[in-house]
C-alpha positions in Angstrom: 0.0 0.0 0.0 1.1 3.7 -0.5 1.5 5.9 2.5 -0.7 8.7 1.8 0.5 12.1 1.5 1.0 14.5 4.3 0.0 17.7 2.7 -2.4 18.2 -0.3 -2.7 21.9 -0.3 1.0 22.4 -2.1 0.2 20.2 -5.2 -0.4 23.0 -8.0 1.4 26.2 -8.8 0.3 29.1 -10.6 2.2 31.5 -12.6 2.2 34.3 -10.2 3.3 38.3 -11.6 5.4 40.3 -9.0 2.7 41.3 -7.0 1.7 37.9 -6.4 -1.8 37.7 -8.0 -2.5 34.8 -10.9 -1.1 35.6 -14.3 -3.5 34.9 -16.9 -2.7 32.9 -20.1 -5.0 33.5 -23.1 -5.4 30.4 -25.1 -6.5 31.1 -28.3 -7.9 28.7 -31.3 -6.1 28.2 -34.2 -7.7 28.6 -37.5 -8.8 25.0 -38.4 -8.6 23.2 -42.0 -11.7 21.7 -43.4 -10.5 18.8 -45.9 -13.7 17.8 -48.1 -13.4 14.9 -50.8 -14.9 14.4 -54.1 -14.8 11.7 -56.8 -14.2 13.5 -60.0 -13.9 10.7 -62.2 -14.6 7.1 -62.5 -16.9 4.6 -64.7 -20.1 4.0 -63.7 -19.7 0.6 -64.1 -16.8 -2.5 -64.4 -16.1 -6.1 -64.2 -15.2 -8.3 -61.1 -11.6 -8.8 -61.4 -11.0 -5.5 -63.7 -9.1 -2.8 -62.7 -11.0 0.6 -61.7 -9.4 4.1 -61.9 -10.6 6.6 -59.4 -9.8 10.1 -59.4 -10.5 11.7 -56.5 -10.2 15.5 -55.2 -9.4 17.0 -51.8 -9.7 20.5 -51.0 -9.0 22.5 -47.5 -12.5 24.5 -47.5 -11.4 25.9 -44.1 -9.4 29.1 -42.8 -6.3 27.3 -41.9 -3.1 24.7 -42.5 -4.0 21.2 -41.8 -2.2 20.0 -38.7 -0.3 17.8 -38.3 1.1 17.5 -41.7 -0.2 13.7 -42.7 -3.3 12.2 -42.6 -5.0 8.7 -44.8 -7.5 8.7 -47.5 -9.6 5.7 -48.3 -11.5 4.5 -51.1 -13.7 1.3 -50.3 -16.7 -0.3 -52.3 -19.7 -0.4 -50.3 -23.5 -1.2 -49.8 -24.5 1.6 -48.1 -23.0 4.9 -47.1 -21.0 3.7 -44.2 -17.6 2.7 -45.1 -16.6 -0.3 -43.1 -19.5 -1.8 -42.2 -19.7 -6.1 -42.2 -19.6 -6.7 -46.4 -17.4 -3.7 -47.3 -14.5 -3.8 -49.0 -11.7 -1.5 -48.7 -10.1 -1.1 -52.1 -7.0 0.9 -51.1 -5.8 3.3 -48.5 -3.2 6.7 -49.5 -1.0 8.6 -46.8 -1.0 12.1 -47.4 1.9 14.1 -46.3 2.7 18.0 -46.2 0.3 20.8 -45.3 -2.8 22.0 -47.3 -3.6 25.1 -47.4 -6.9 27.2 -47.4 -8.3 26.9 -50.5 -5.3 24.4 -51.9 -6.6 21.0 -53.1 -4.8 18.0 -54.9 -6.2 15.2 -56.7 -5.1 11.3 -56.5 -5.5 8.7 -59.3 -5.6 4.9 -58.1 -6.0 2.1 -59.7 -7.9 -0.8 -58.1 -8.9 -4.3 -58.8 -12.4 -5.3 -58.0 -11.9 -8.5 -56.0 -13.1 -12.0 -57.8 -15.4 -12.8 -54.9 -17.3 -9.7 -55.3 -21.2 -10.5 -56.4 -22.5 -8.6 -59.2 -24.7 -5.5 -58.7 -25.3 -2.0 -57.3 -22.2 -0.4 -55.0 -21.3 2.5 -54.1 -17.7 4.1 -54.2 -16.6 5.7 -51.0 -14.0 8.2 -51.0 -12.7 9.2 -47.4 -10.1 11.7 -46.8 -8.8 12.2 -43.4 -9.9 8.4 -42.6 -8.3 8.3 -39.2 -9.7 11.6 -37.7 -5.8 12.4 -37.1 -6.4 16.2 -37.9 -8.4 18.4 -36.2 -11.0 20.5 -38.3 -14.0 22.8 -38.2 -15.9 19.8 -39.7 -15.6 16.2 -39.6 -18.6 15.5 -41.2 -17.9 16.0 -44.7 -15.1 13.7 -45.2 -16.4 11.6 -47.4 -17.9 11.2 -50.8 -20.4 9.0 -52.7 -20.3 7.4 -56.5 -22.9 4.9 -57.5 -20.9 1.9 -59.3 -22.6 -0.9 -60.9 -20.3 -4.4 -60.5 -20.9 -7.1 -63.0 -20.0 -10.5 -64.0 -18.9 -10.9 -67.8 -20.3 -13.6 -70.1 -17.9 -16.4 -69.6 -15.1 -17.3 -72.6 -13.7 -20.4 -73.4 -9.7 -19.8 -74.3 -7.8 -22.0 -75.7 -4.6 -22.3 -77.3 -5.2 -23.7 -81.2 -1.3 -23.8 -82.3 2.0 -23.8 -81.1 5.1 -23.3 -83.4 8.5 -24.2 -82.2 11.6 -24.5 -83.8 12.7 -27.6 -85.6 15.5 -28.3 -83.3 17.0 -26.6 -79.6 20.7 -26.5 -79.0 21.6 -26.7 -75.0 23.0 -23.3 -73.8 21.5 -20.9 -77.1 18.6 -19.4 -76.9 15.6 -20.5 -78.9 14.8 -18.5 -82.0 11.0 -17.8 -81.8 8.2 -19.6 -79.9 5.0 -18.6 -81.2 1.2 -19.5 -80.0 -2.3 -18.7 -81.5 -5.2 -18.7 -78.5 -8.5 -18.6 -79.6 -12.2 -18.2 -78.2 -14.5 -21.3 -79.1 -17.3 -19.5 -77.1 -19.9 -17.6 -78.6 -18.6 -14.7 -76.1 -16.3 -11.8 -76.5 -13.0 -12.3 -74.6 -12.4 -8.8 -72.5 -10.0 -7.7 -69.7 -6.4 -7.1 -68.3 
């Protein structure tokens, strides 16, 4: 057990002027940022398994510098309008360092792929800029931005390779001249993608 203390009363000290009466200290409130995000570009619609650009703009709509100088952004495909929720999927996530300015703004093109596993129909893209609250601003609930994105599965293909030309004969230690290979599509389909 601790021995408790003997005298309470001497705990705190103020910052006293010469005459001995409390100094006062002004705190004043910085100006604060207000970081808002926007998806300026994207398709309205794309393939599981495709790759998806996303351009997406942040701009400091408040009076003052973000601080501290680095915050996240996410993009995530969603359901409903609350990224993270059970289902959700974050696509990526972007560290942002440096100050932005009042009025300054800088856009960010990513490149995702839309997972394999992801059933086909109506999302929405999320775009979240300051994701993990780490700078303080006049308003925290703007943050984030909303694009309608419709997911589908394509027809399936049927590739397969239909020739194969080699050379004649292979010498050990030379490299072989040209190996060449025709792949075709024996379903009614059209063959698309990366």
């Amino acid at each position: 057990s601790i021995t408790g203390e003997l005298n309470r009363n001497n705990n705190r000290m103020l910052l006293r002027l010469p005459n001995g009466s409390p100094k006062k200290v002004h705190v004043i409130q910085p100006l604060l940022p207000d970081l808002t995000d926007s998806i300026s570009s994207v398709a309205t619609s794309v393939a599981v398994g495709q790759p998806l650009t996303v351009i997406t703009r942040v701009e400091n709509k408040g009076a003052g510098t973000t601080y501290p100088d680095s915050w996240s952004n996410e993009l995530w495909l969603s359901t409903d309008f609350i990224p993270g929720n059970a289902g959700d999927k974050k696509l990526t996530s972007t560290s942002r360092k440096g100050n932005l300015l009042p009025g300054g703004s800088y856009s960010d093109t990513v490149t995702v792929q839309i997972p394999l596993t992801t059933p086909a129909g109506n999302y929405l893209l999320i775009a979240v800029t300051d994701a993990g609250n780490a700078l303080v601003e006049s308003n925290d609930t703007n943050n984030i931005n909303v694009q309608p994105v419709v997911i589908y599965s394509p027809a399936p293909v049927d590739l397969r390779v239909a020739s194969v030309t080699i050379p004649d004969t292979a010498y050990l230690g030379y490299t072989i001249d040209a190996v060449n290979w025709t792949i075709s599509n024996s379903s009614p389909n059209q063959a698309n993608g990366v």
